[in-house]
Every structure is written in C-alpha cells, then in structure tokens.
N, C-alpha and C positions, 0 to 999 in steps of 0.2 A: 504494500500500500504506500504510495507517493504521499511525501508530507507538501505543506503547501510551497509554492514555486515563486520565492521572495527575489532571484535572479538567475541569470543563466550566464554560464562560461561557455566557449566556444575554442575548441581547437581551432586553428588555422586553414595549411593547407587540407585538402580532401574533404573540410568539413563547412567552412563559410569558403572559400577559393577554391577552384579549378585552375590550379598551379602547374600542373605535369607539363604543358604545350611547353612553359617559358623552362621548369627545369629540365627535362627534356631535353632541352634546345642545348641550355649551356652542357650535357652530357654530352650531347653530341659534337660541339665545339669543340671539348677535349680528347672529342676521339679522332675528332679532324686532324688537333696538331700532330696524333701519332698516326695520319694516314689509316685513320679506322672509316668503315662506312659508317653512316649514321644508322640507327636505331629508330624503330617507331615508336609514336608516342603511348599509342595502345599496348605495345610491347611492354613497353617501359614503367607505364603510369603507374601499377602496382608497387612500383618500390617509393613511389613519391615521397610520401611521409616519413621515410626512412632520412629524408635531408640527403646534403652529397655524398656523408660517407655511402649512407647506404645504395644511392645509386649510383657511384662509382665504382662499388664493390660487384652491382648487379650487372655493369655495362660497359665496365674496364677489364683486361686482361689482367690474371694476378702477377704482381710483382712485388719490388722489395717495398721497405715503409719511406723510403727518401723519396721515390718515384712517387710512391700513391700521395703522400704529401705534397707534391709538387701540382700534381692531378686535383688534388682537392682546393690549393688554393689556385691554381687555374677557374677552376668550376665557381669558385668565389667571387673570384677580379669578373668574369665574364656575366654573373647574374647579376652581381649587385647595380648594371646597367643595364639588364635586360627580362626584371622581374615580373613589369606587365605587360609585357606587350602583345601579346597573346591571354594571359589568365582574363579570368573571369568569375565573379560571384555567382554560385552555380543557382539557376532558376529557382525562383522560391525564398531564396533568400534576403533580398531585398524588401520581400511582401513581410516576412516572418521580422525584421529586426522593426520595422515600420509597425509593424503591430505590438511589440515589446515595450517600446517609445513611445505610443499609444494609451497604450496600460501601466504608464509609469513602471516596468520593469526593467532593471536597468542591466547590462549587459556587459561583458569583457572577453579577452583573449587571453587564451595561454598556450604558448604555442613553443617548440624547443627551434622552432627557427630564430636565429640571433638577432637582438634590437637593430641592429646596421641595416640589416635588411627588411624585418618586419615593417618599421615605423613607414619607410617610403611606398611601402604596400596600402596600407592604413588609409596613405594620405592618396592615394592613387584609385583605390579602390571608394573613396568618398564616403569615408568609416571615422574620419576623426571626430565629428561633428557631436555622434553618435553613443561614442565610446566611453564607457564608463572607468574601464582599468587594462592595460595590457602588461604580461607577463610573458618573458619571454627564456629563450634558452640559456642567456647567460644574466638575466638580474640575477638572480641567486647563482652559490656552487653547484646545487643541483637542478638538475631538469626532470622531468616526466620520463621514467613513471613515479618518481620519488613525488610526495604529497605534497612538501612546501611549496612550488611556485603556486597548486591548487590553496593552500593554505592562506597563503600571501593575496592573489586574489580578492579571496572572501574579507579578509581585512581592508582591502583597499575597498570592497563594495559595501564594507558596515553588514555584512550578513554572516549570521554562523553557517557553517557547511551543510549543515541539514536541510537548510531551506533553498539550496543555490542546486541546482541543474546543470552540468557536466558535461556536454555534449562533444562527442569526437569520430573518428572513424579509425584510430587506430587502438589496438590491444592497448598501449602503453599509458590514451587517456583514460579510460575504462581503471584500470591499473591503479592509477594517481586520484580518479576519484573516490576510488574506492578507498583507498587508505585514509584521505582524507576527510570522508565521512559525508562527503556530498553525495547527490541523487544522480546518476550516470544513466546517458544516453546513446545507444552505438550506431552510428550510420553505416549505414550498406549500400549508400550510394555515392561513399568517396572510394580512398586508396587501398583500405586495409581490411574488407568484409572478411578476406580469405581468412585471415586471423579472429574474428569474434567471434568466437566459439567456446564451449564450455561453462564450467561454475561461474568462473569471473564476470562471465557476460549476463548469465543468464538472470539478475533482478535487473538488467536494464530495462530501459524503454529503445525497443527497434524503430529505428528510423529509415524510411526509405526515401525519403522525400520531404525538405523541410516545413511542408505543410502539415505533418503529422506533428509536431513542435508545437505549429498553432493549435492547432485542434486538442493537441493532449491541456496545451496551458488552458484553454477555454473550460476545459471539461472538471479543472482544478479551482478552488480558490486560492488566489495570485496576492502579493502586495500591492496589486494598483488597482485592485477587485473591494 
C-alpha cells in the first residue's frame, strides 16, 4: 500500500531523457578515432544508463586501463558538447511534470550523471524553471545505488523519504530507493527493463509510460491535494 505522494524524484537518462541518440553518438566518435564502424543506437541504447564507462565497456574492444581511460575521457570532451542534440524528453513527460506543478508537487533529479554535464541538460531540456532539487553523480562520494544522494534529495525537498516517489529505469534506482526508504517506481520504457526483475522490484509501481505517474498520483492523496 502506497503512503501518500508528498514528491517525486526522477532518474535522468532512460527515465525523464531519451539520451542514447547523443551518447551513442559520442561512442561512436571514439570508435571512429580507433577506425571502428559505428554502432547503432538501438544496438546500443540498453547500456545507456550505464554512463560511459559502461558503454564503452559494451562498445569498445577490451584493453589495458591507460587506453580505456583515454576512451573515457575522449567520450567526455566529445559529449559535454554534444549532449542534446538529438535527446529528447520522452512523450508524456512534459504533460506529467506540468501536472506535478499543477498540484503543487514538487519535483527533482538524481541522477549519477556528473553536475558538468547534467546542469547544461537541465537548462537545455527547459527543466530549470521547474526544478525543485538536483542531485547528481559527484555532489556527494557516493552515487546510486548507495541511499545518500536519494537521502540528500528529500532534505533538499523538506520531505521524509516515505512520502517522496522514486522513479527510474534502472536496477540501481530501485536499489537506492529502497535503502532509503522512499516509494520506488520502475520504468520499462527507458534503458534498463532487462534488469527489473525480482524481490527488489517487485513493491514497485511499473511504469510503462509516464502517464501511469499521472494516473497513479490522481488515484493517491498528494500534498497539493
């Protein structure tokens, strides 16, 4: 049984973004400089959330840690200029934060993408306006799935963890809210369905489409209710 829905968090990529096109791209950029072909985006999209390591782990040849380190901050220097220019805030999403704002609930990210790059998304994607708290992969030493930046959050929104909403597509937010004692919700229509699976998942609320978000908060009483 859901307690009532005083805020919601929101992973990043795969969950308010459709990010894969732009990282994608800079994967493929670095596969250029070693004469690799490119990779498709569909191919690839599944590791999204993983950030570079993990998609340069998925879409690099292996090698030693000097090289993959060079690879990484290659895939760095090449997105932190070319973060949106393809993404997009996937359908529904736009309607759902509009309704959140609507009903005085107030909203933030926590995402393990690094501030450097988040913020110019933010500001790109026409989210600062909006935005009640963002947390990200290096405000704190740790990141997601560790509770604290979910923790930090809720402090930044004046809400205890019980009544804030959780939303991500990957294992590792699910993970992070759980520790931290917020209400999790797992989307299936970003990067990482393949993974939500088991105990961990299974009090969440499934998401297929962020208008189940609306509909669940309607069906709840809300703080701005």
């Amino acid at each position: 049984m859901m307690n009532r829905i005083e805020a919601v968090l929101f992973d990043l990529d795969g969950t308010l973004l459709d990010s894969a096109p732009d990282l994608v791209g800079s994967l493929n950029w670095v596969r250029e400089t070693e004469n690799l072909e490119p990779l498709a985006v569909a191919e690839m999209s599944r590791h999204a959330s993983k950030g570079a390591v993990g998609l340069l782990k998925a879409g690099m040849p292996a090698t030693d840690a000097d090289l993959f380190e060079a690879w990484r901050q290659r895939f760095l220097e090449h997105y932190a200029v070319n973060s949106f220019r393809h993404s997009r805030l996937y359908d529904g999403i736009p309607e759902l934060l509009d309704f959140l704002g609507r009903n005085r609930i107030p909203w933030g990210i926590v995402t393990n993408k690094i501030e450097s790059l988040t913020f110019p998304i933010i500001e790109a994607a026409n989210l600062k306006a909006s935005i009640a708290c963002v947390v990200c992969g290096d405000t704190l030493n740790e990141s997601k799935p560790h509770p604290a930046p979910v923790w930090l959050a809720c402090e930044m929104l004046e809400v205890k963890p019980a009544g804030v909403l959780f939303v991500g597509d990957d294992i590792r937010d699910v993970q992070a809210g759980n520790a931290a004692g917020t209400q999790t919700a797992a989307v299936y229509y970003g990067y990482g369905s393949d993974e939500l699976t088991g105990e961990e998942v299974r009090a969440s609320l499934p998401v297929h489409h962020p208008n189940d978000l609306v509909e669940l908060i309607r069906s709840k009483p809300s703080a701005g209710n």
